[in-house]
N, C-alpha and C positions, 0 to 999 in steps of 0.2 A: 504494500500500500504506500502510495508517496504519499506525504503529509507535506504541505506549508505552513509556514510559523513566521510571522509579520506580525508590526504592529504600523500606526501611522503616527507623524507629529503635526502639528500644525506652526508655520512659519507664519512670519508677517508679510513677506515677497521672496521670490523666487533672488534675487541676487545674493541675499543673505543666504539663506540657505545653500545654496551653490558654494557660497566661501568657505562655509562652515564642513562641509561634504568635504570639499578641496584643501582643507587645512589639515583635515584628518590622514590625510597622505594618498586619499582613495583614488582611482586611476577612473579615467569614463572608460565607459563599457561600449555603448551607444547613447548617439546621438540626440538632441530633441525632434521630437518627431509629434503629429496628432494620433491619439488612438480614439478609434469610434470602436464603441463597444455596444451590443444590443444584449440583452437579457431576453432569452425564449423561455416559455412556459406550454403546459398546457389547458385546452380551456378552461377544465376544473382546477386550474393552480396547482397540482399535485408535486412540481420539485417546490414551490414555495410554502407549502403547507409542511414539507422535508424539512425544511429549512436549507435547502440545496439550491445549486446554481448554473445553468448551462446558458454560457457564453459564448458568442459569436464577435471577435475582435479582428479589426481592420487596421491596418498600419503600413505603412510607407509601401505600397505594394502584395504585402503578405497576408496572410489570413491564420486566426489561431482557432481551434474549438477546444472549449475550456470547461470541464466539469469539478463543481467546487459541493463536496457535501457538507452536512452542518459543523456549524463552529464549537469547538469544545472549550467551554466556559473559562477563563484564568487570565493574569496579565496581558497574557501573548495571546493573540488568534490564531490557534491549531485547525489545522482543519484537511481533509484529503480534498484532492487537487490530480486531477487526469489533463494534462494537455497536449494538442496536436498542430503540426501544423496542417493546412489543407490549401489545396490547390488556387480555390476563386471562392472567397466568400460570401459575394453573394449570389452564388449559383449555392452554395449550404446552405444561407437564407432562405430562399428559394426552394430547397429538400426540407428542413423542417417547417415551412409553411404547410407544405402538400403532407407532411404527416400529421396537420392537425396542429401543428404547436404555431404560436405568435409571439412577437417579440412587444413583451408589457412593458419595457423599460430601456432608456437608448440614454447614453453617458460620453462624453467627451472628457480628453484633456489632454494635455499638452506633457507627453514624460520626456525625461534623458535618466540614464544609469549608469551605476559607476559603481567599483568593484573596488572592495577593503577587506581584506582577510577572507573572512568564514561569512558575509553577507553581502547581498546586492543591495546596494540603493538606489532609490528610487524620486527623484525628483517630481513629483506634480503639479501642474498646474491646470487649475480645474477653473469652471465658473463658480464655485461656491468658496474658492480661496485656495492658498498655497501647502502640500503636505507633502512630508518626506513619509516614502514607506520603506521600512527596514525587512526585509526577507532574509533568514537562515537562519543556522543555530538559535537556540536559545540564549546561552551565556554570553555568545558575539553581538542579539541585538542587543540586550542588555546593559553590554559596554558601547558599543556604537552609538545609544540614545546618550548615556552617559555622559561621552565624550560630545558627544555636540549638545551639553549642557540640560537634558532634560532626566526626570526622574519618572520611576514608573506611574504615579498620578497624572502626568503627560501625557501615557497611552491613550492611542486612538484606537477600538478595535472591531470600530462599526462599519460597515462597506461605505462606499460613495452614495450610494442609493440614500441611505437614513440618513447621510449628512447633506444629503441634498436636500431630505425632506423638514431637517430642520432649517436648515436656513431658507426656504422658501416658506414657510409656515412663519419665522419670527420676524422675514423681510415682505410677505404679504405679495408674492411672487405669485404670479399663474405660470402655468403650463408643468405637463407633467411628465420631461424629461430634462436631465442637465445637461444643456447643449451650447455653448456658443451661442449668443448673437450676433458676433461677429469673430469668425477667425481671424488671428492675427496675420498679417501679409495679407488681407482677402479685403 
């Protein structure tokens, strides 16, 4: 079984964060790039009633299909995690349309990554604000949040979805996807 183990931090902009990432000695990985991501279900909700996830993600040419089951309660978000790449995404879109399933939830944001020991970082930049997410080990994100000055009352370990849905509930936002209103360079 693969398991993922991340948490998220919240910055104030994306330059600081980056310095802080960069001070750490961390090397980039990849690039900034947009990732569009859709959430498929099906119509009786039955991976959301799970507590599970099957993703459909877009990025610089490539396509991911991503299956995430529920989160196991603790500091950290544990959680199994299947991912693939696939050929054209949305000719997949398109395959689990016609098996019935629909995509309830569509997310954008803006990542670059960057590589420090035992974890990937993960730079974000979302429409609902700036968040470092730290993936791997236990002990390394631990020291990783650490070291760029957070403690674990810092942790983030809620998906994008619920962070979208507070801050469109506390900023009085319609519409019921986090998307861009305008991409940057567009």
């Amino acid at each position: 079984m693969a398991l993922e183990r991340e948490i998220k931090l919240r910055f104030d902009n994306a330059g600081d964060a980056r310095e802080k990432i960069l001070a750490l000695g961390a090397a980039p990985l990849l690039g900034r790039r947009l990732q569009e991501d859709c959430l498929f279900d099906t119509e009786d909700e039955r991976l959301r009633r799970q507590r599970s996830t099957l993703r459909v993600r877009c990025e610089s040419g490539k396509s991911l299909l991503t299956f995430k089951g529920p989160a196991i309660p603790g500091l950290v978000k544990i959680r199994e995690e299947y991912e693939t790449v696939v050929a054209d995404g949305a000719v997949l879109q398109t395959i689990l349309e016609q098996l019935g399933m629909h995509c309830w939830f569509r997310y954008e944001k803006y990542r670059e990554e960057f590589s420090n020991d035992d974890v990937v970082i993960a730079l974000d930049e979302t429409p609902v604000g700036v968040f470092v997410e730290i993936e791997g080990g236990e002990d390394a994100i631990h020291e990783t949040a650490r070291a760029l000055g957070f403690t674990p009352s810092d942790y983030i370990t809620d998906s994008y979805r619920f962070l979208f849905l507070q801050h469109r509930d506390a900023n009085g936002i319609a519409g019921p996807d986090m998307v861009f209103a305008v991409r940057a360079g567009e």
